[in-house]
C-alpha positions as CSV (number, residue, x, y, z in Angstrom):
1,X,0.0,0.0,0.0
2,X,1.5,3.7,-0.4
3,X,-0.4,6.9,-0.3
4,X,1.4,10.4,-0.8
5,X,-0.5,13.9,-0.3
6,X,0.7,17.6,-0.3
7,X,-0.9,20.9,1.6
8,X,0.0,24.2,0.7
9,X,0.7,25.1,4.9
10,X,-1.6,28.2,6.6
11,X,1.4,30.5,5.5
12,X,2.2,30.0,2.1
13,X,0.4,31.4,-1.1
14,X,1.5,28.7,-3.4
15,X,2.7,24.8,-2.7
16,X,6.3,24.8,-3.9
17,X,6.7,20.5,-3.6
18,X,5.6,18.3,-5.8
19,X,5.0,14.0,-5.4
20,X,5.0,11.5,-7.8
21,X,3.8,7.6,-6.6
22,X,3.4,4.1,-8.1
23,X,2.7,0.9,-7.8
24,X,2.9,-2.2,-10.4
25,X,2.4,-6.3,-8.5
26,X,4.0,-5.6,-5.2
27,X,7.0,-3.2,-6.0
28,X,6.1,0.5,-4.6
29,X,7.8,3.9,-5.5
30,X,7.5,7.4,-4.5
31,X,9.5,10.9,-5.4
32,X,8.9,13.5,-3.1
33,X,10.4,17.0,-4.2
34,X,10.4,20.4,-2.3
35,X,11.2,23.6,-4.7
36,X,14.2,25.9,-2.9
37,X,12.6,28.7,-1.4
38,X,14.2,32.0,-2.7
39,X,14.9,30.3,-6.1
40,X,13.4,31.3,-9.1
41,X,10.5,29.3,-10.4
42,X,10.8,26.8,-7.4
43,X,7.0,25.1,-8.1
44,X,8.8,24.8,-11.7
45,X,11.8,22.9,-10.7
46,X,9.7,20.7,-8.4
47,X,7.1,19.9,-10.7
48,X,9.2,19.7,-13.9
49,X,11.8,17.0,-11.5
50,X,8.7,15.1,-10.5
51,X,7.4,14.6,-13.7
52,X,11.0,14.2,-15.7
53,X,11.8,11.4,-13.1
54,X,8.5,9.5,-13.7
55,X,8.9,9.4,-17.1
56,X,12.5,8.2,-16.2
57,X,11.8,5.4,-14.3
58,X,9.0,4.1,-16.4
59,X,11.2,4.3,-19.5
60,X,14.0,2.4,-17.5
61,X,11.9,-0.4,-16.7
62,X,10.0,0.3,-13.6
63,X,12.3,-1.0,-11.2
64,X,15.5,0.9,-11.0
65,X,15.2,4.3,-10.1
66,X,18.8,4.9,-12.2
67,X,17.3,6.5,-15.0
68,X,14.4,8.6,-13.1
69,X,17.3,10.6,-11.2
70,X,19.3,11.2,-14.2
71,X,16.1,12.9,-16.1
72,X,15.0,14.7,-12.9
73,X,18.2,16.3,-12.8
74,X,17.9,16.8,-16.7
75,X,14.7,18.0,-16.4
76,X,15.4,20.4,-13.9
77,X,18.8,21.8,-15.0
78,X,16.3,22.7,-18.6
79,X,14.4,25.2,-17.1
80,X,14.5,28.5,-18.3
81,X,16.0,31.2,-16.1
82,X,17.6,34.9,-15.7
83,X,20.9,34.7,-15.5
84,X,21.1,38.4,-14.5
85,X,18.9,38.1,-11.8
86,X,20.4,38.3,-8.3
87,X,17.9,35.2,-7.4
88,X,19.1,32.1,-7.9
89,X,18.1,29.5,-10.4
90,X,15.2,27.2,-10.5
91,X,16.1,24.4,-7.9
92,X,14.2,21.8,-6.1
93,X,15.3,18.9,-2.9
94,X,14.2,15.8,-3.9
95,X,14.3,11.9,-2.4
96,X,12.7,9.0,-3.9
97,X,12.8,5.4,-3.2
98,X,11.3,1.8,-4.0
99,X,10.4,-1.1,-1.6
100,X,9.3,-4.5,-2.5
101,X,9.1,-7.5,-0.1
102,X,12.0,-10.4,0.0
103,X,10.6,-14.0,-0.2
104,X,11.9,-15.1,2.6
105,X,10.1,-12.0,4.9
106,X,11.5,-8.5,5.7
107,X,11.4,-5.3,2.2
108,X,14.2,-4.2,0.3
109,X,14.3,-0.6,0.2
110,X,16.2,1.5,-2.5
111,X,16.8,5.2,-1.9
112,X,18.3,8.7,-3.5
113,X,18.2,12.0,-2.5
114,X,19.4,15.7,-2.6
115,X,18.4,18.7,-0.5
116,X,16.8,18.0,2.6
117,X,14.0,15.5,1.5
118,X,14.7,12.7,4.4
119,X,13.2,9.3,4.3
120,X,13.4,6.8,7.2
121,X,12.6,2.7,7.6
122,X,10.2,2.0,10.3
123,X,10.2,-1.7,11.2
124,X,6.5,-3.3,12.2
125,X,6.1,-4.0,15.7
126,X,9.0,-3.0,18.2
127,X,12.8,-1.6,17.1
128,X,13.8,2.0,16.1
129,X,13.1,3.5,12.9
130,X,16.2,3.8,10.8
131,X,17.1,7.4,8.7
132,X,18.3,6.4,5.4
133,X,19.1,10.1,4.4
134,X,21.5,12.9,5.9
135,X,20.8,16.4,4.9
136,X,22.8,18.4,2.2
137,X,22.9,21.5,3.8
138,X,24.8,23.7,6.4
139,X,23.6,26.4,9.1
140,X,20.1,26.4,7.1
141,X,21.8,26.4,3.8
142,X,21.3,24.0,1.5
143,X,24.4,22.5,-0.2
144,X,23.0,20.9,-2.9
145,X,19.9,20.7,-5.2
146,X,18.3,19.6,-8.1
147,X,18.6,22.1,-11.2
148,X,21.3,24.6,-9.9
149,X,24.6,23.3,-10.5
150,X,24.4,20.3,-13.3
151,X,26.9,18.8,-11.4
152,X,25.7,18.7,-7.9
153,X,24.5,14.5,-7.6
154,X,22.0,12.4,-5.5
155,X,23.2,10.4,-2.7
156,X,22.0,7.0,-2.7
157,X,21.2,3.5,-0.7
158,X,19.9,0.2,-0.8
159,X,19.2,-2.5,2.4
160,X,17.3,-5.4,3.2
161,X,14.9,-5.0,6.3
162,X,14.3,-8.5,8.4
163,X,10.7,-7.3,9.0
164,X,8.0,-5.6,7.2
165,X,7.3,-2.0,8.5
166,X,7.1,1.4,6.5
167,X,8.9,3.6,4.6
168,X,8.3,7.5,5.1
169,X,9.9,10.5,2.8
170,X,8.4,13.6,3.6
171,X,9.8,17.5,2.7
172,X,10.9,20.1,5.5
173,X,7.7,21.6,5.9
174,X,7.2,18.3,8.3
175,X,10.4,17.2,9.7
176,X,11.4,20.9,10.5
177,X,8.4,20.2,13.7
178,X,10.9,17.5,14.8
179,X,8.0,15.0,15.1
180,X,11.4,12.4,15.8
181,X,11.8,9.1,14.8
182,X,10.5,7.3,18.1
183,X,7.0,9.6,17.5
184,X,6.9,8.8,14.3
185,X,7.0,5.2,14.8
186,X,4.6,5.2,17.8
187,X,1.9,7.0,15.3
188,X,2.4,4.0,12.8
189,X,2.3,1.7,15.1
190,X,-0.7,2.5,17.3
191,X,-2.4,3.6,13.9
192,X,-4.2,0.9,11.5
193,X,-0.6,1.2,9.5
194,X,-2.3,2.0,6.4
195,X,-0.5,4.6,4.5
196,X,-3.6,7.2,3.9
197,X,-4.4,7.4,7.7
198,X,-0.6,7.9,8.4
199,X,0.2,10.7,6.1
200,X,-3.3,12.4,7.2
201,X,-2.0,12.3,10.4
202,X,1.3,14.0,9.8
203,X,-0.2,16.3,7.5
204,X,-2.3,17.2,10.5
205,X,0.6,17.4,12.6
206,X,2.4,20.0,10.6
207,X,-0.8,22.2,10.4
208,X,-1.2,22.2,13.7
209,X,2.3,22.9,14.5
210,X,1.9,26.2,12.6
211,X,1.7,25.0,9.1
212,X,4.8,27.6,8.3
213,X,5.5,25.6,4.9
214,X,4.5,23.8,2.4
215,X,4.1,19.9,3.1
216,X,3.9,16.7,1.4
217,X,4.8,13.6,2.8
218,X,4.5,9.8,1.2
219,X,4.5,6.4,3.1
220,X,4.9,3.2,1.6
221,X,3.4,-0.5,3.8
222,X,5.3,-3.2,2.8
C-alpha cells in the first residue's frame, strides 16, 4: 500500500513541492520534491523533477530508479532562467525510493536524495526507525539541489529490512516540527498502519504545529 498527499501550509500562497507515486504487483515507488525557497521558479523545478523522473523510471523499466534521477536532474537543470537576476536559479530537494518485499520475509528498500528530503525505515512491531538520508545542507543552507549546478549529484542507498514496516519521505515543511523518529514510529504503530491514515495524520501534525511551509509527505506499507 502507499499513499502520498501535499498541503499548501496556513502560511504559504503557493505549494512549492511536488509528489509522484506508483505501484505495479507488489513493487512501490515514491518521489517527493520540495522547490528551494528563494529560487526562481521553485514550483517549476519541483514539478518539472517530478514529472521528468516519472517518465525516467518508467522508460528504465520500472524497477531501478537509475534513469528517473538522471532525467529529474535533466529536467530540472532545462528550465529556463535569468541569468542576470540576483535570485538564484530554478532548484528543487528531492528523495525517492522503491520497496518491494523479499521471499523469505522482511522489504528491500532502494533510496536517492538531494536537498533536505529525508526518508526513514520504520520496522512493524518494536525496534527504532532507521534514517536512510543525511541532509545536504549547512547552518540552514542547502548545499546541494536539483537544477542549480548540473553537477551537484543524488546520494543513494539500498538494504534489506528482516521485518515488514514502512517507509516515510516527507519535505521540511514536516520534519522541521521534529516530530522524531521514536513519535513517528509510535503514530504507525498505534495507527491501522495504512498509508492514507498515516500521512493524514502527519499532515495534521504540521498544520497544527503552525503550518509555516508547504508539506507533502508519502509512506509506503510493505
Amino acid at each position: 500500500m502507499l499513499a502520498a498527499a501535499s498541503h499548501p501550509g496556513l502560511r504559504r500562497a503557493e505549494n512549492q513541492d511536488a509528489f509522484w507515486v506508483y505501484a505495479v504487483g507488489r513493487l512501490l515507488c515514491a518521489a517527493v520534491l520540495d522547490g528551494v525557497s528563494g529560487s526562481q521558479s521553485p514550483s517549476v523545478a519541483a514539478g518539472r523533477a517530478a514529472a521528468g523522473f516519472a517518465a525516467g523510471f518508467l522508460e528504465g523499466g520500472g524497477t531501478s530508479l537509475r534513469e528517473g534521477l538522471a532525467r529529474a536532474q535533466k529536467a530540472a537543470s532545462d528550465i529556463d532562467f535569468d541569468p542576470g537576476s540576483p535570485i538564484p536559479p530554478p532548484g528543487a530537494a528531492a528523495a525517492m525510493f522503491t520497496v518491494s518485499p523479499l521471499p523469505a520475509g522482511g522489504v528491500r528498500v532502494e533510496w536517492a536524495w538531494i536537498g533536505d528530503v529525508r526518508i526513514w525505515y520504520v520496522p512493524q512491531g518494536f525496534g527504532p526507525s532507521v534514517p536512510l538520508t543525511r541532509d545536504h545542507e549547512e547552518g540552514g543552507v542547502l548545499l546541494r539541489c536539483l537544477g542549480r549546478d548540473a553537477d551537484d549529484q543524488f546520494d543513494s542507498g539500498s538494504a534489506a529490512f528482516p521485518r515488514a514496516g514502512w517507509v516515510v519521505c516527507c519535505t521540511d515543511g514536516l520534519w522541521r516540527y521534529d516530530p522524531g523518529a521514536a513519535v513517528m514510529a509510535a503514530l504507525l504503530r498505534s495507527g491501522s498502519g495504512n498509508p492514507a491514515e498515516a500521512v493524514r495524520t502527519f499532515l495534521g501534525m504540521a498544520l497544527e504545529a503552525g503550518g509555516a511551509d508547504n508539506v507533502t509527505v508519502a509512506v509506503a506499507a510493505v
